[in-house]
Residue, then its C-alpha position, 0 to 999 in steps of 0.5 A: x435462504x442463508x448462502x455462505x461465502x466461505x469468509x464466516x470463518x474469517x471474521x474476528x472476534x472483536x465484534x458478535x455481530x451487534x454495535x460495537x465502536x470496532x465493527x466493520x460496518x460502522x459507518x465511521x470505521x469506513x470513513x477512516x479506512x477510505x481515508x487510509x486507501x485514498x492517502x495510499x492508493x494510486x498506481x505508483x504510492x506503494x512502491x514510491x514509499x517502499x523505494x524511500x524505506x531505503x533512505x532519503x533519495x534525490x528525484x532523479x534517482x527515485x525515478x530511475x528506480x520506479x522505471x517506467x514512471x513519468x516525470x510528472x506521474x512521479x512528481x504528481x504522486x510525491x505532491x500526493x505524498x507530501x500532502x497527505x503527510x507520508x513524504x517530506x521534500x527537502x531541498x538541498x542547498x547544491x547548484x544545481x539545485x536538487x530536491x531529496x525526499x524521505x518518508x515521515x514518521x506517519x509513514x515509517x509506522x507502516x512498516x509492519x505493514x509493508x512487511x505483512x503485504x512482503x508475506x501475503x505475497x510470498x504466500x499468495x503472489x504471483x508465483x502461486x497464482x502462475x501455478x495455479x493457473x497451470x492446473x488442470x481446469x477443474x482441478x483443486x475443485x474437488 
């Protein structure tokens, strides 16, 4: 018996479902996509690398512009950043001292996809989801 998801038109055509070095399912190909979730997963790396698109900015203004993050979530998370390539620290030669931080060019070369998630979620986001959710319940079923 053969159920479909609804995704079977969804699929590219870089692959006809045998090997190929591009399919989905090879086992490297996933690798690299964990690696690429994990240097960009955590609950505040997205929007501390969106804020920095803006520019080098200082510690203390980054977290006033994350607000509600900690101290030490934000330093933690920079560290993260920093490690993985995405984020450069550069301390400042002012007293007191102060520490500004910048995006990479790793991390420059994931505007155009900051700009697809920008359009998934003027399209998806929120605001359509808060619409659908005031549908009638069985509504759109049809």
């Amino acid at each position: 018996m053969k159920f479909e998801t609804g995704m079977e038109n969804n699929t590219s055509d870089m692959c006809d479902g045998g090997e190929c070095e591009s399919c989905p399912t090879d086992p490297n190909v996933l690798i690299e996509f964990k690696h690429a979730i994990h240097a960009l997963g955590g609950k505040w790396k997205l929007e501390i690398l969106f804020t920095l698109m803006n520019g080098g900015v200082r510690f203390g203004a980054l977290r006033r512009a994350l607000a509600p993050i900690t101290q030490h979530m934000l330093t933690a998370q920079l560290r993260e950043l920093e490690r993985d390539g995405l984020v450069a620290r550069k301390v400042l030669a002012e007293k007191p001292l102060q520490v500004e931080y910048e995006l990479t060019d790793s991390a420059w070369s994931l505007t155009p996809a900051f700009r697809e998630l920008l359009a998934w979620s003027k399209t998806f986001g929120p605001r359509r989801h808060a619409a659908a959710s005031e549908m009638p319940i069985g509504a759109g079923l049809a």
